[in-house]
N, C-alpha and C positions, 0 to 999 in steps of 0.2 A: 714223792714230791720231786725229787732231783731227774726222773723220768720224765715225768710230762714238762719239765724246763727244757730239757734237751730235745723233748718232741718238739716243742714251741723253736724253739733255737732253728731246730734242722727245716721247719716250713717257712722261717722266717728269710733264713741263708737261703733256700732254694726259691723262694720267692722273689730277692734279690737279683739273684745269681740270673732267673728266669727276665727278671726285666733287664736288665742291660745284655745279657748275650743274646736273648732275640731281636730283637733291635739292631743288634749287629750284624747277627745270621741274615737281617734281611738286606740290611745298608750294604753286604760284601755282594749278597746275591744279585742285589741290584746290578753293583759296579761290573761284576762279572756278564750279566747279560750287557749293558752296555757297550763294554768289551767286545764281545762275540758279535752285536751289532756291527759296530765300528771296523772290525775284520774284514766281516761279509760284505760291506760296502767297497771297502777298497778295493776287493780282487775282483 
C-alpha cells in the first residue's frame, strides 16, 4: 500500500515538476536566441 502512494506521489511531483520547468526551459531558450539575434544585429 505505502508503495504505490509513493509511486503515485513520485508521478505526480515529476509531473509537476515537468509542467513548470519546461515552460521555462523554453521561455529562457527563447530569451536567449533573442539575445544572439540582437548581438548579430549590432555588429
Amino acid at each position: 500500500m505505502e508503495q504505490s502512494v509513493l509511486i503515485v506521489a513520485i508521478f505526480v511531483g515529476a509531473g509537476l515538476l515537468a509542467y513548470v520547468i519546461i515552460p521555462g526551459l523554453i521561455l529562457i531558450w527563447d530569451r536567449v536566441l533573442d539575445a544572439v539575434e540582437k548581438n548579430e544585429r549590432e555588429e
